[in-house]
C-alpha positions in Angstrom: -21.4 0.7 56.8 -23.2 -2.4 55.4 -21.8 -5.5 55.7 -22.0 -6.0 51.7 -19.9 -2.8 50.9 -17.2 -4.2 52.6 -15.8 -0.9 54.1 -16.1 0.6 51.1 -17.0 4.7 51.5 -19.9 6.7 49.0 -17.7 9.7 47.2 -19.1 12.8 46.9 -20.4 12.1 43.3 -23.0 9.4 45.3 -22.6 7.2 42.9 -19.2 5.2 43.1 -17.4 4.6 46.3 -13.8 4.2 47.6 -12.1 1.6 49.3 -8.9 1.4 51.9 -7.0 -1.8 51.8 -5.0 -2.4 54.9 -1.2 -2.0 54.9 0.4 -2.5 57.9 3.0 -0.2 58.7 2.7 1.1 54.9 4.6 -2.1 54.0 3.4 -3.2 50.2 4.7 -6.3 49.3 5.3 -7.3 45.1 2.1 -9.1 44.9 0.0 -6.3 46.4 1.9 -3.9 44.1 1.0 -6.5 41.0 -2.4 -7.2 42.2 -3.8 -3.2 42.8 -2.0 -2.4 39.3 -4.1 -5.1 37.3 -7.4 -4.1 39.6 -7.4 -0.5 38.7 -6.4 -1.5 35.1 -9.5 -4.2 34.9 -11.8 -2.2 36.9 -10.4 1.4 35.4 -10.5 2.8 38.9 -9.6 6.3 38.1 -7.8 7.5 41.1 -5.4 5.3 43.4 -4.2 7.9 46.0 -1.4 7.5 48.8 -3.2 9.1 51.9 -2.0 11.3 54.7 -1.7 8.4 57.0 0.2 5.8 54.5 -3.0 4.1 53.0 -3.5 3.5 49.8 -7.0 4.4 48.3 -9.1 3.1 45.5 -11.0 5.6 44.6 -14.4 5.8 41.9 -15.1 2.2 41.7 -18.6 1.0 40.6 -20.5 -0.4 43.6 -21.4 -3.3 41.4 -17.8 -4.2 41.6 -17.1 -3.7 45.0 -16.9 -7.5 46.1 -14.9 -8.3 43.0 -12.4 -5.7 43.5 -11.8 -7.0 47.4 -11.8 -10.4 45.5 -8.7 -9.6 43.2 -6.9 -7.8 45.6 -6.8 -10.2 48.3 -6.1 -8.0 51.0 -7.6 -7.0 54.2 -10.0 -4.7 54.7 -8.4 -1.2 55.8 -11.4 0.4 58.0 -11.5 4.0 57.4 -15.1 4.9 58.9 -15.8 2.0 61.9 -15.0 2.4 65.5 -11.7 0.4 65.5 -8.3 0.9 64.6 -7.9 3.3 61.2 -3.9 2.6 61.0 -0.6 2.3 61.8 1.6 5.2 60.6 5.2 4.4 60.9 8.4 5.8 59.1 11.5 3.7 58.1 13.0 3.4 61.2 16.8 1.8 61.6 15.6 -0.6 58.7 17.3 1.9 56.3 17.1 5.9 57.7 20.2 6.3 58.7 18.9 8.6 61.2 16.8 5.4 63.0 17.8 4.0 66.5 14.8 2.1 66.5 13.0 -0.6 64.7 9.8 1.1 63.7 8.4 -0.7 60.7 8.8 -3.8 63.1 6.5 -2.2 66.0 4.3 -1.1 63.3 3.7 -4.6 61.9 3.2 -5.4 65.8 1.1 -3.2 67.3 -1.2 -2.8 64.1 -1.6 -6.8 64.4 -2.6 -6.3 68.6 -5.5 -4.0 67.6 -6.8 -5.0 64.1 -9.9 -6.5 65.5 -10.5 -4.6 68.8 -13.9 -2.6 69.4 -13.5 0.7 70.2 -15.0 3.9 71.3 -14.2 5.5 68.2 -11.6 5.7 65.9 -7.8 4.8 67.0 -4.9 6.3 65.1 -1.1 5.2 65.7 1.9 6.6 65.0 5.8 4.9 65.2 8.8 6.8 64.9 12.1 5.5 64.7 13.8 8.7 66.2 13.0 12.2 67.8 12.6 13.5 64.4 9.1 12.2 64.7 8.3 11.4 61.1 5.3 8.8 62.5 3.5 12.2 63.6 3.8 10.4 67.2 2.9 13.3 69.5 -0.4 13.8 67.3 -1.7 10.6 66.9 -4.5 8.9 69.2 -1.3 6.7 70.5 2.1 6.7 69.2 5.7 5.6 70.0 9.2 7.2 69.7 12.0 5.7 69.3 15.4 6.7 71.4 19.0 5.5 71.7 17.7 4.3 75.6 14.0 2.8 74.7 10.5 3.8 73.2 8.8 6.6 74.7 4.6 6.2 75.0 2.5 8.9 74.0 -0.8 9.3 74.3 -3.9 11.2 73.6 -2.5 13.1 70.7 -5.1 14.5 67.4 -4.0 16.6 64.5 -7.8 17.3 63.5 -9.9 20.6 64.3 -9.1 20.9 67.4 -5.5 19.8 67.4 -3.4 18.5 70.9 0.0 17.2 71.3 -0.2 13.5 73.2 0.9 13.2 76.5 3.9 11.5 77.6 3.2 7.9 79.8 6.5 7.0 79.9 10.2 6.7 78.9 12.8 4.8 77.8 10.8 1.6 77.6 12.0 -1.8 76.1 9.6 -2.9 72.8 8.0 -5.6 75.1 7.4 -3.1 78.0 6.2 -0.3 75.5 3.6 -2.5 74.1 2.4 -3.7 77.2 1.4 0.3 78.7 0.3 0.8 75.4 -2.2 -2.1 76.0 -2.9 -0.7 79.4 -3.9 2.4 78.1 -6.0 1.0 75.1 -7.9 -0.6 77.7 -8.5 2.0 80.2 -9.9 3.6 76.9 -11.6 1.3 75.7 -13.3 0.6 79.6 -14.4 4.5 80.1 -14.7 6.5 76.8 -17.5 7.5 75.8 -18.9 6.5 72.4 -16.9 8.1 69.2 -14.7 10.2 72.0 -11.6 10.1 70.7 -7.9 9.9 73.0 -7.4 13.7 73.2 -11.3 14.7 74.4 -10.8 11.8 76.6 -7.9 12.6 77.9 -8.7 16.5 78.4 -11.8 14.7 80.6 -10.4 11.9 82.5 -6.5 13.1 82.9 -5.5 9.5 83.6 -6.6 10.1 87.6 -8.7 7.2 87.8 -6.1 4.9 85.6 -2.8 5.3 87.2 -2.7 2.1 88.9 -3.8 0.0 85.7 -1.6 1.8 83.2 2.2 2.3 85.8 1.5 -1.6 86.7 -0.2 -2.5 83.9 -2.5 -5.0 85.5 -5.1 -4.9 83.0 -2.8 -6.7 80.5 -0.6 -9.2 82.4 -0.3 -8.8 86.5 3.0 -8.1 86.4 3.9 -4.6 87.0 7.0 -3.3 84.6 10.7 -3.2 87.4 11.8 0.5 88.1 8.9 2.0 85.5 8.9 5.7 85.4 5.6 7.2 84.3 4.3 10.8 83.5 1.1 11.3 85.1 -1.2 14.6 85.8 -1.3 15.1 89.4 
């Protein structure tokens, strides 16, 4: 996408174009809320569409107006066709479900600001959930995290496209730091031997962790320091 659209994506009509701004965890604060209202009044955007993964899309605006739009809004750039992270999809979490044991929306906020700005061999999806009811789609997302009364459980390699595959499970009952740091591990064991627009589950299905168990169970490829009495699911 050219650097002058500004992430912005041609719609099918080929003549007006659609942008993503980025909302961590799905989190709008007032002024967001105040600022997309008076863009879509002053631009008369006709459709502003909540998304399947918690975005927010602008959608029919005027490629004349593109920069202006960005301009108002004042928001981040939500990249929805680069080689990078695409979101964070995470549910309420113990902030208000009753049903949460863990803070989701905070490791949402977290781990989307770790991989904002990382290259990658193709799109990255993540998914929180504040409990086994799994309402962060965690098991089909690229990565994702569950929470549990004992810890975070890891997940990776999952996709909910054509060919759909539930993630594997790296490990269990992790503390939040602990949970971030595999999850690092296993970005960057990605990020070191995918292939170009493979996403987690082909890449998975092709390099069944064998070659990465040592950087991902003492996750040396994010500090040194391997995690005490770590308990990892691995293929054989």
């Amino acid at each position: 996408m050219p650097d002058d659209l500004k992430g912005a994506i041609l719609q099918r009509d080929k003549k007006t174009y659609a942008i993503v701004p980025r909302i961590p965890a799905g989190v709008l604060a007032l002024e967001n809320l105040e600022a997309i209202a008076a863009v879509v009044r002053k631009y008369k955007i006709p459709i502003t569409k909540i998304t399947s993964g918690h975005r927010l899309a602008l959608v029919g605006i005027e490629k004349d107006d593109i920069e202006k739009v960005w301009a108002d809004l004042d928001m981040n750039i939500g990249r929805a066709t680069e080689l990078c992270l695409h979101y964070v999809q995470a549910c309420p979490g113990m902030a208000v479900c009753g049903f949460g044991v863990q803070d989701s929306l905070g490791m949402g906020v977290e781990v989307e600001r770790l991989f904002a700005e990382k290259g990658l061999p193709a799109k990255l999806k993540i998914g929180v959930s504040g409990c086994p009811f799994c309402c962060g789609e965690s098991y089909l997302r690229d990565a994702g995290l569950l929470g549990k009364k004992n810890g975070w459980t890891l997940i990776f390699g999952g996709n909910s496209g054509r060919n759909p595959r539930i993630g594997d499970v790296i490990a269990e009952d992790l503390s939040k730091e602990d949970a971030i740091r595999l999850m690092e591990s296993c970005v960057a064991c990605y990020m070191e031997n995918g292939k170009k627009k493979e996403r987690t589950s082909r890449f998975m299905d092709r390099f069944r962790w064998r070659r990465s168990r040592r950087w991902c169970c003492e996750g040396k490829r994010v500090s040194g320091t391997p995690i005490p009495g770590l308990s990892l699911n691995f293929y054989a």
